[in-house]
C-alpha atoms as one frame of an Amber mdcrd trajectory, in Angstrom:
protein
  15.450   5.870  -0.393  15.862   3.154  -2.973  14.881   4.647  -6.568  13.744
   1.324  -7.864  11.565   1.040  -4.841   9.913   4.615  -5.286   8.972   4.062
  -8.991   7.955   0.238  -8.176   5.649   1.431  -5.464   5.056   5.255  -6.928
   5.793   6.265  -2.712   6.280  10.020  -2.387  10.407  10.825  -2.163   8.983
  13.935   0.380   7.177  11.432   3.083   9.286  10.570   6.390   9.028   7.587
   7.095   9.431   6.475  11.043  12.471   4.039  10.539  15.822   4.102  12.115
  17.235   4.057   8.929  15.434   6.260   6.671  13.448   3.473   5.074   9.837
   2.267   4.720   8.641  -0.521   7.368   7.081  -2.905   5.907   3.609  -1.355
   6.763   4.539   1.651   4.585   5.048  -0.803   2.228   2.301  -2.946   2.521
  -0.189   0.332   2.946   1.154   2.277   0.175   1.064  -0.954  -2.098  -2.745
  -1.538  -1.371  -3.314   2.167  -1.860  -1.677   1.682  -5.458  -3.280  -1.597
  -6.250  -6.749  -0.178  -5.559  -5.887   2.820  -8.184  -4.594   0.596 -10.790
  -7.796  -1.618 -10.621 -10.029   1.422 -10.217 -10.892   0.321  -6.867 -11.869
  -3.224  -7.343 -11.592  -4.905  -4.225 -11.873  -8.639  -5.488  -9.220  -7.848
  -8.177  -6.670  -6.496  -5.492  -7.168  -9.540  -3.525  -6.124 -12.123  -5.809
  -3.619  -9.759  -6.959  -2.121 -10.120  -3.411  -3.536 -13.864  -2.680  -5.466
 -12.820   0.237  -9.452 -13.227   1.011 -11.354 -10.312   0.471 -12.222 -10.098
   3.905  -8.080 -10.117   5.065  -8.039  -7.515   2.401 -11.298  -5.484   4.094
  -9.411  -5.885   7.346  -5.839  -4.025   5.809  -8.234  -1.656   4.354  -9.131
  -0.610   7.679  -6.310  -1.072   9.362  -4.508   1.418   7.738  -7.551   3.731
   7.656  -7.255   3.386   3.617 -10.872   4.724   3.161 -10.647   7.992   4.259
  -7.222   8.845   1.847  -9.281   7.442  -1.415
């Protein structure tokens, strides 16, 4: 896995990730990014969404999507 991309995210160098070559997919990405932002901001939902230039309720929707909730 790429180092920069590790620290930049903070993803865990033990998960598998399901890619034919060994990388994140861009879900990964996108999920594990989310899960980050909303720890840097101490959960503040409006702040992660113009972080990432999405509505709140797009945001609400990734939230779910990646069953976010339920790891925080």
């Amino acid at each position: 896995m790429n180092v920069y991309l590790q620290r930049y995210l903070g993803l865990d160098e033990r998960r598998e990730y399901e890619s034919p070559a060994g990388l994140p997919t861009l879900r990964a990405l996108e999920r594990d990014y989310i899960l980050f932002l909303l720890d840097v901001t101490a959960r503040n939902r409006a702040e992660v969404s113009r972080i990432l230039d999405i509505s709140r309720s797009t945001l609400y929707h990734k939230i779910h999507r990646y069953d976010i909730e339920r790891e925080s």
